[in-house]
N, C-alpha and C positions, 0 to 999 in steps of 0.2 A: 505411649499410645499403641495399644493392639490392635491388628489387621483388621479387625471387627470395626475398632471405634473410626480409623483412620477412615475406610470406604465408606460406613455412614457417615461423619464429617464430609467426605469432599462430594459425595451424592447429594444429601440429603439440606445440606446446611444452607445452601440456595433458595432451595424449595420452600422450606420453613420459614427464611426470609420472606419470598417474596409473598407467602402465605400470610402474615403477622401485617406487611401492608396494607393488602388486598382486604385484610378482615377492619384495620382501621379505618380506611377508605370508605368500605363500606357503611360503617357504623357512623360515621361522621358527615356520610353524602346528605343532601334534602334537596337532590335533585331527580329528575322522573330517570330510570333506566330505559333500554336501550336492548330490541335483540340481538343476542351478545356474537348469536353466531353467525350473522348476518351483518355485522358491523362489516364497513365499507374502508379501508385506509387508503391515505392519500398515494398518488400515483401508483393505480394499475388499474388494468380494464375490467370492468364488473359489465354485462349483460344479461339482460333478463329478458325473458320468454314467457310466454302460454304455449303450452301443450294442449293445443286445438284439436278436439278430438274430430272438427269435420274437416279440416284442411291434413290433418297424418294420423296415422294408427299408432305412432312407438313415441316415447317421450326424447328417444336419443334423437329424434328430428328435429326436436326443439334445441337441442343442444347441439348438433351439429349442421351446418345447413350441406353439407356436401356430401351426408350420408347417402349410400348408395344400397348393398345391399349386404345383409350377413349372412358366415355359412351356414346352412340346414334352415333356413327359411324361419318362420315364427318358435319359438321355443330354443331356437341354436344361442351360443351365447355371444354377446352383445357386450365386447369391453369398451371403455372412452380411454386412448390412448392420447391425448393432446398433447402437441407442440415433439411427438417424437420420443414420447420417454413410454415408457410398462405401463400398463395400465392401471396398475398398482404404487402408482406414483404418483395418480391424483384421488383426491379424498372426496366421496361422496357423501352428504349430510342429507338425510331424511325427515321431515320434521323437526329439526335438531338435534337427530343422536348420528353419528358418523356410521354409516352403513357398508362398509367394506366388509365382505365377509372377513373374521374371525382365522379361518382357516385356509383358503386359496392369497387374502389380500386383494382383492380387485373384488372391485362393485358390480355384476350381471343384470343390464338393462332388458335384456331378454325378456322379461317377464313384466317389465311396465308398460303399459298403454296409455296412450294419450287421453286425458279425461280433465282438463283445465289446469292443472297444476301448474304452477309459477317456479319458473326455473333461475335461475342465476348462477354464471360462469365467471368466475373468478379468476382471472391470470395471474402470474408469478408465483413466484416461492414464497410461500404464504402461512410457512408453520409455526409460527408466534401465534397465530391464531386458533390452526385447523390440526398441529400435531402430526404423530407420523406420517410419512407417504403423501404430502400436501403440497411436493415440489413442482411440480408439472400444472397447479392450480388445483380449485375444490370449485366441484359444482354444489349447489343448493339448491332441493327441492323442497318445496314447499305445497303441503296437498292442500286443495281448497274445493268446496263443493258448490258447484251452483245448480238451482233447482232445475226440474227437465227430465224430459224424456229423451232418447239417440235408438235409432235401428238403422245400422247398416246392412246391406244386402250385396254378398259379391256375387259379379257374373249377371247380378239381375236377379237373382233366384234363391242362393243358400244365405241364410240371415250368418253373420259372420260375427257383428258385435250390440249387443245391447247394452243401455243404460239407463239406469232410472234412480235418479236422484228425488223422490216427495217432498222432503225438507232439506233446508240447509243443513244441519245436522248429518245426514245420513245417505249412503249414496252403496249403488249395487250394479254391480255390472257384469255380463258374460262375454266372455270371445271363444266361437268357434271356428276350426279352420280347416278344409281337406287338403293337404298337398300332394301336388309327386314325391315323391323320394326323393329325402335331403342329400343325395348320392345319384350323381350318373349310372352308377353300374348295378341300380337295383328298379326295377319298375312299381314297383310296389307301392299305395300310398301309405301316405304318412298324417296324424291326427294332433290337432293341437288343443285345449281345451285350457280355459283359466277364467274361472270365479274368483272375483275379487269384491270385498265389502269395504266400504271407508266411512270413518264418521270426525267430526269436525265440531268439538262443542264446548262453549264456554260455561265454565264451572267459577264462578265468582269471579277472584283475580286470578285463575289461572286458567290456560285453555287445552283443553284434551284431543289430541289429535290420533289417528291410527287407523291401522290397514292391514287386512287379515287376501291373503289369495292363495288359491288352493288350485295346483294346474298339471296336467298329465302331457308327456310329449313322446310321441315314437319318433324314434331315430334310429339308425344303422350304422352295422359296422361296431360292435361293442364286443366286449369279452365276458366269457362266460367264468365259470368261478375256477374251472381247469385248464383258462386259456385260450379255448376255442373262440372262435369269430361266431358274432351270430348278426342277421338283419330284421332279426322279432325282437328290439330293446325299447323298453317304457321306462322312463324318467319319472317319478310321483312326487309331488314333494309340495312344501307347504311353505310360506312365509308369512310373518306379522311384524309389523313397528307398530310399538305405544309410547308416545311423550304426554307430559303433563309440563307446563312453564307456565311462567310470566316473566320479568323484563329482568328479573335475577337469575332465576333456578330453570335449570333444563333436565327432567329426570326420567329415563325410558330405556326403553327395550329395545333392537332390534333380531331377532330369530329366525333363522331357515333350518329346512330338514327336506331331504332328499334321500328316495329311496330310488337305487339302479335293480333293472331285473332282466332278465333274457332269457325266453320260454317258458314265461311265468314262475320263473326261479327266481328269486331275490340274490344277486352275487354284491351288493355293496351299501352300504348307507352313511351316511355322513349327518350331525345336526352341530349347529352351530347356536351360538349369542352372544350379542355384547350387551352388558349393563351400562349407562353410562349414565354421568351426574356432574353438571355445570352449572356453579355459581359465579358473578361477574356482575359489572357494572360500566357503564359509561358515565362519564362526569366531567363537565364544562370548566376546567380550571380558569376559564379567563376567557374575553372574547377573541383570544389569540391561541387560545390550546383548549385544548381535550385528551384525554384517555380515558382508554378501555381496560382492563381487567380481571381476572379473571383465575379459577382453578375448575381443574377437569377432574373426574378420576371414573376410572373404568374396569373393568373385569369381563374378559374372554374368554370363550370357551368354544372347545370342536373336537368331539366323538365321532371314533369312526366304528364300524362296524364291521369285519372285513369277509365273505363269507370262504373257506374252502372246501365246501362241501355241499349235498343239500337241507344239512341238519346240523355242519358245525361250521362255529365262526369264531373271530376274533376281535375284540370288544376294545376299544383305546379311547381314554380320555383324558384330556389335557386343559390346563388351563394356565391365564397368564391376567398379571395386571399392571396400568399406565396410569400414572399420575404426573401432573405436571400443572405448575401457572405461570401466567403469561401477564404481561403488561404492553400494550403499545401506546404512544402519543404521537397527536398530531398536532404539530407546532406550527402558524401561519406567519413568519418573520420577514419580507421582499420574497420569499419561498416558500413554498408549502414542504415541511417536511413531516417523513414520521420515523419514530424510531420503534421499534419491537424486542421485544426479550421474551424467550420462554427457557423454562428448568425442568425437568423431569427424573423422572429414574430411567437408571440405564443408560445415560448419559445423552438423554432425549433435551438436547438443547439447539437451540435454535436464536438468530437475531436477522434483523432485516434495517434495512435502511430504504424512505423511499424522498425521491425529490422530486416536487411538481412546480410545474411556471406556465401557466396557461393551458394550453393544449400540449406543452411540452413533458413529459415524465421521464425518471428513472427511476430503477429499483435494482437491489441485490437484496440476497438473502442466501443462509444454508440453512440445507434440509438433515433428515434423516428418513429412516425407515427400517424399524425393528422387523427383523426376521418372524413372519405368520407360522402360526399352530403347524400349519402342512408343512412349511419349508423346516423346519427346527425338529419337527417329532414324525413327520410320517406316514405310513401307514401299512397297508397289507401288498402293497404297490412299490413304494416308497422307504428307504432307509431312513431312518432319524441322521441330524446334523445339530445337535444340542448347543456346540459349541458357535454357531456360526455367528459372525461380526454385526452390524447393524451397516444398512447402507447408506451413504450419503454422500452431498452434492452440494455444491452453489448456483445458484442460478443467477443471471444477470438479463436486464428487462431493459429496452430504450424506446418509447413511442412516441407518436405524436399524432392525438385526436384516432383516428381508426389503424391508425398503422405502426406497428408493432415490432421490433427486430429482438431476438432473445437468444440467447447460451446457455449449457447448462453445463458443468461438466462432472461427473458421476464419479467419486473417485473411489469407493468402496461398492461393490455390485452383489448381488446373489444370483448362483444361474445353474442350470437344472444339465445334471451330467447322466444323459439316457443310457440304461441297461447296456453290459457288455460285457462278450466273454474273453476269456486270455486262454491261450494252450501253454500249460507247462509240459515239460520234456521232462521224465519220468529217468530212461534212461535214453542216450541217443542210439540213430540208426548205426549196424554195425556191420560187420562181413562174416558171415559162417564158415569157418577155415576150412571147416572138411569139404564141404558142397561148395564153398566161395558164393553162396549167394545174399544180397543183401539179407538181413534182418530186421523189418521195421522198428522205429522208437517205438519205444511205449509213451501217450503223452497221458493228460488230466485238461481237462477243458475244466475251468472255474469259472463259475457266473457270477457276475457281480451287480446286484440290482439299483436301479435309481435312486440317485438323490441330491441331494444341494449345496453349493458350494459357495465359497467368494472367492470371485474372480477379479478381470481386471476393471481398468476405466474405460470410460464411454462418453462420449461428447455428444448434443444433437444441439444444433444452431439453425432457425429460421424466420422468415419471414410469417405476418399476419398481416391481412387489410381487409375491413367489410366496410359497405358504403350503400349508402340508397342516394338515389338522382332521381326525385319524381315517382315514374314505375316501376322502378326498374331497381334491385337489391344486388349485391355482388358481392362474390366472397373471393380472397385467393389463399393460397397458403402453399410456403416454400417450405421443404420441411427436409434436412442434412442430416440422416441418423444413424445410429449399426444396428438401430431396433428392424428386426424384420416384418414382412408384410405393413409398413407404416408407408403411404405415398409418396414421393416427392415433391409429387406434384397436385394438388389438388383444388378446385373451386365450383362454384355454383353461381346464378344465374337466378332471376327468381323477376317476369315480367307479369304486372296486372293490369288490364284495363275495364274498364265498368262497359258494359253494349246493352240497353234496352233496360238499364236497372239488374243485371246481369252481372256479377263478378267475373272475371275471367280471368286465368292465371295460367300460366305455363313458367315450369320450371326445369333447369337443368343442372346437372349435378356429374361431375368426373373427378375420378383419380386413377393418376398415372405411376407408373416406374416403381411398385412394386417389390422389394426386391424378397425371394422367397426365404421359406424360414429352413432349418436342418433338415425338419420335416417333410416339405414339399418339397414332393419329387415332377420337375418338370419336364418333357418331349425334350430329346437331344437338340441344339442349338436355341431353348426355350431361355431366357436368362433371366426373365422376372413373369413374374403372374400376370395373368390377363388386366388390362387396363380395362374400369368400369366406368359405362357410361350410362347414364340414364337421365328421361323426360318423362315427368309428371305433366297431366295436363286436367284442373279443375275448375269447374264451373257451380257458381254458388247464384242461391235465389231465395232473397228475406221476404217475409209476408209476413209481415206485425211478428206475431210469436213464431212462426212456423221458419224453419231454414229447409233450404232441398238443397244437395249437391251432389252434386254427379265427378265423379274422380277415378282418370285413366293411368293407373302405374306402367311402366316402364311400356311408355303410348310405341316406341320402335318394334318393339319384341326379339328384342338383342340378349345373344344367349354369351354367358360367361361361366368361368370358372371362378368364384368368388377365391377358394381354396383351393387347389388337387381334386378331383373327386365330389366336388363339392358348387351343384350352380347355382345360379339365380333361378327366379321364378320368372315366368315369362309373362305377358301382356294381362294385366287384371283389372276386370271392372268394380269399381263401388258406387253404391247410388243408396246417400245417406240423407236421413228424414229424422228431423228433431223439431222438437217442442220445448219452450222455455217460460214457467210462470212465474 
């Protein structure tokens, strides 16, 4: 057997297997399916939300309740780092197609707004189902339209967000926003703008979903194409997902393209897409078991653009592809168990075991996570690392009912080694005999530019517990990690009571102990970043179709450094007006 045949055999000949089942499973099923990506296994915690577009503006509020605030205000980015691990370590699904960008790896909430969508957070290691990067859990969104009108108004005065939904079918919405300066050390404002379209339509047995948003951002503090600093930088950039399914087939687009510029120069651009195609099934083997599954296959892509000039540039593009199937079952025996298997290329395998007894659970699992476009090839920034390993981890999960304890331990990592220079010594310093006075070395200063590595292991182990009593919602989370800027400490608070047919709600929201990243440069004796604290305070009022609510962000007017250089936005009024037929 030749090298050729031998790594196709020990890659491929899994896959193919479990592929050959999966097609007779299928063909033999006369049971109804099941959405595949949304299936549920036995022991771990699933949560699901509404993205209330009157009660929060960003959808990560629905997904986190202890968020507080991110840096550079609306347009800055927005990652979901859960239970302590990269934010590139949990997997976000859009309608059905996995939406992690192609090239960075982590999913940017930044740009989503709350407008009803139905969210669902998945816990544990869970990549028999969701494939790379899934260790840390996968969220799931799911866009849904309901008909209606929405006008926010911040301050009282500047319309901030619209929406106008006419049919089920079809929905349209703008956000606009003036800020201060995503930066202490510049006065200047700053402008955020995002047009987003969505439509939602059933097309026989399958349904068409998808979302087009087009959104401009100033920010500061960017580089220009010779290096220089500049605080005149615009963000431009565009995103769309398209899926089309039903209870077997998942097949769709997700795409971004972003253009960087400073002084109406264009210094960078980046586009990305993943194609993606999931067929699967669920099937009732007996009133004692079930399974799921299932094959994926995808193809990536991320073009950079690089400019260094103002008429030349340099043009990269890369591409990559992931295939793999998965099988899990759920067996109900005096125990609820499940077991998972996934196969892929590139040695993208995965198994999970879960046991349930009531309100009691466990789970293990190992993950991975293929090195992304950026990390592996680069850019005009950035060195290529072609060779680099794939990262991976086990995770271990123990609950019971809302409370949660977990381990992970990372035992292959990818980490970013920042620019830097070495002096060589040419010749060394010497003495001039005649004159006796020194003669300095000649050195060579060499620069060596950014790029990515595998490094070592990394453990994060914590606590979760959320709970309602009546009015009252409560979040806590202990959180042990060497990831930086991740809390320690973190919980929410979330009190309603009804006054005169009157909703009233006050909510609070902290995270503590911080610890800063290479990056962040703190005040001498400063040892971690500012601890965030904040109080919402909302008031709602139904009239058959009509809602009013009136909603105080950060009601203290408590000033932070979210980042270095980087604060919160101070005290903001909204007073939002909808209509729903």
């Amino acid at each position: 057997m030749n090298e050729f045949d031998k790594n196709f055999h020990i890659n491929f000949s899994p896959l193919y297997f479990a592929f050959a089942v999966m097609m007779f499973m299928l063909w033999s099923s006369e049971v109804q399916g099941s959405d595949i990506e949304e299936v549920v296994v036995t022991a771990q915690q699933v949560e699901t939300k509404k993205a209330d577009p009157i009660s929060s503006s960003r959808v990560i509020s629905a997904i986190v309740s202890d968020f507080t605030y991110s840096p550079g205000g609306y347009g800055g980015f927005v990652g979901y780092n859960e239970r302590g691990a990269q934010t590139i370590h949990t997997s976000v699904i859009v309608n059905g197609i996995p939406a992690n960008d192609p090239g960075s790896g982590w999913y940017d909430f930044g740009h989503d707004f709350a407008s009803g969508q139905t969210v669902k957070v998945v816990s544990g290691a869970n990549g028999v189902l969701y494939g790379s990067g899934s260790i840390a859990g996968t969220v799931l969104i799911q866009d849904t339209i309901d008909t209606g009108a929405l006008l926010r108004l911040e301050d009282g005065k500047e319309i901030n967000y619209i929406r106008l939904a006419p049919i089920e079918q079809f929905e349209l919405s703008y956000v606009a926003d003036d800020m201060d300066s995503v930066r202490n050390d510049n006065d200047e404002e700053d402008e955020y703008t995002n047009t987003t379209a969505r439509f939602n339509v059933d097309a026989g047995d399958f349904v068409l979903v998808g979302k087009f948003t087009d959104y401009e951002y100033d920010y500061d503090n960017c580089y220009a194409f010779d290096f220089s600093t500049s605080n005149d930088c615009v963000q431009d950039g565009e995103r769309y997902s398209v899926s089309i399914r039903n209870d077997y087939i998942t097949l769709g687009r997700n795409y971004s393209n972003s253009e960087y510029a400073t002084n109406e120069s264009i210094t960078y651009t980046n586009e990305s897409y993943r194609d993606f195609l999931r067929i699967g099934n669920s099937q009732e083997l007996s009133k004692f078991a079930d399974i799921t599954y299932g094959i994926d296959v995808e193809k990536l892509a991320y073009n950079t653009d690089f400019f260094t000039s103002e008429t030349e540039s340099t043009v990269e593009k890369y591409t990559d592809d992931n295939y793999g199937a998965y099988i899990s079952a759920n067996i109900d025996l005096i125990l609820s168990y499940n077991f998972g298997i996934r196969v892929g290329n590139d040695d993208q395998n995965a198994l999970r075991l879960g046991i349930e007894k009531g309100p009691w659970y466990f789970n293990v699992g190992n993950s991975f996570r293929k090195p992304n476009l950026y990390e592996k090839f680069g850019d005009g920034y950035v060195n290529a690392s072609p060779d680099l390993d794939s990262e991976e981890g086990v995770g271990y999960e123990l609950g019971f009912g809302a409370l949660s304890i977990y381990h992970y331990e990372f035992e292959q990592t990818i980490l970013y080694q920042p620019a830097f220079a070495t002096t060589i010594i040419i010749e060394p310093a010497s003495i001039d005999p005649e004159t006796g006075l020194e003669i300095p070395a000649v050195t060579e200063e060499i620069w060596t530019d950014p790029t990515y590595y595998n490094g070592g292991e990394y453990d994060t182990t914590g606590v979760r517990f959320a709970n309602t009593l009546g009015p009252i919602s409560w979040s806590f989370k202990y959180t042990d990690t060497e990831q930086p800027r991740v809390p320690k400490y973190s919980a929410s608070i979330d009190y309603m009571q009804v006054v005169r047919d009157v909703n009233l709600r006050i909510k609070y929201a902290v995270n503590l102990d911080r610890v800063p990243s290479e990056f962040d440069v703190l005040p001498e004796g400063q040892n971690f970043l500012d601890d965030l604290h904040k109080v919402n305070f909302y008031a709602t009022k139904k009239l058959e179709n009509f809602v009013i609510s009136f909603k105080i962000e950060n009601l203290l007017d408590e000033e932070y450094e979210v980042v270095p250089f980087y604060p919160n936005q101070g005290r903001e009024y909204y007073l939002t007006l909808a209509y729903n037929w």
